[in-house]
C-alpha positions as CSV (number, residue, x, y, z in Angstrom):
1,X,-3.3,52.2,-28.8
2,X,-2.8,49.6,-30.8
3,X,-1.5,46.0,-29.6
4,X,1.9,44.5,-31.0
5,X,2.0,40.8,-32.0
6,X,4.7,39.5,-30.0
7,X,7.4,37.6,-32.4
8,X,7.2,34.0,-32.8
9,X,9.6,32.2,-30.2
10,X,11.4,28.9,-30.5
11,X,11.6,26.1,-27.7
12,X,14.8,24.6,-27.8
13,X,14.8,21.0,-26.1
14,X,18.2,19.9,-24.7
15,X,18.3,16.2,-24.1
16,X,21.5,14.6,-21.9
17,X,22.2,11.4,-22.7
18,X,20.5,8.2,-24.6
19,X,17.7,7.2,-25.1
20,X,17.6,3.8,-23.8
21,X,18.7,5.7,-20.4
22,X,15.6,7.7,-20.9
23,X,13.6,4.5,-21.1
24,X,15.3,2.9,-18.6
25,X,14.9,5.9,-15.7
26,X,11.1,6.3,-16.9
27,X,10.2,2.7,-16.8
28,X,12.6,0.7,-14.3
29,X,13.2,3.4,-12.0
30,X,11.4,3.2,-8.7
31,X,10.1,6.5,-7.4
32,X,7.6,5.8,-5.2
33,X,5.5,2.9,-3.6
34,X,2.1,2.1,-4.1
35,X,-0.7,3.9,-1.3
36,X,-2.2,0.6,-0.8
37,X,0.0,-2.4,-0.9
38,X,3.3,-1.1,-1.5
39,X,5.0,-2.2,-4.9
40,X,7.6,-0.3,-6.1
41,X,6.2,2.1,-9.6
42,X,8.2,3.5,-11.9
43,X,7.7,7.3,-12.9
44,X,6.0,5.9,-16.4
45,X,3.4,4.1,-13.6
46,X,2.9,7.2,-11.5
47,X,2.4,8.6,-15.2
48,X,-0.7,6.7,-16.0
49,X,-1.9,5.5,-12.2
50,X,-1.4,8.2,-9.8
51,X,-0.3,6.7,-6.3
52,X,-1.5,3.5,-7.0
53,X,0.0,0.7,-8.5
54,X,-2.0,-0.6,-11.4
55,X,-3.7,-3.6,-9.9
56,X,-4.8,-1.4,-6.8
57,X,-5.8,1.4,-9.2
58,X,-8.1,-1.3,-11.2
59,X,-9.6,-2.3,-7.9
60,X,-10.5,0.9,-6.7
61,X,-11.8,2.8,-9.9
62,X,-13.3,-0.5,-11.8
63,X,-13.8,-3.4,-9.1
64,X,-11.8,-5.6,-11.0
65,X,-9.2,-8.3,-9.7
């Protein structure tokens, strides 16, 4: 039995709306609060800090202030 080689497929990417309202949901949108002191992040913060914000995340991974 032999295998077949499935057909090459295409992703298609549909995007709604601008993108200045791409940047502006990714980075000025708040959509959560940091674990340890509270400030509001953006999704693009959550993106590259987890649940901290990225003074508390600098703190707690590199001791720094």
């Amino acid at each position: 039995m032999g295998m077949k080689k499935n057909k090459k497929s295409k992703v298609e990417v549909i995007v709604t709306g601008n993108i200045f309202e791409v940047a502006y949901q990714t980075h000025h949108v708040v959509v959560r609060h940091c674990e340890y002191c509270g400030k509001p992040m953006s999704a693009s913060d959550v993106n590259d800090y987890g649940s901290l914000c990225e003074t508390c995340y600098m703190r707690e991974y590199y001791e720094e202030d």
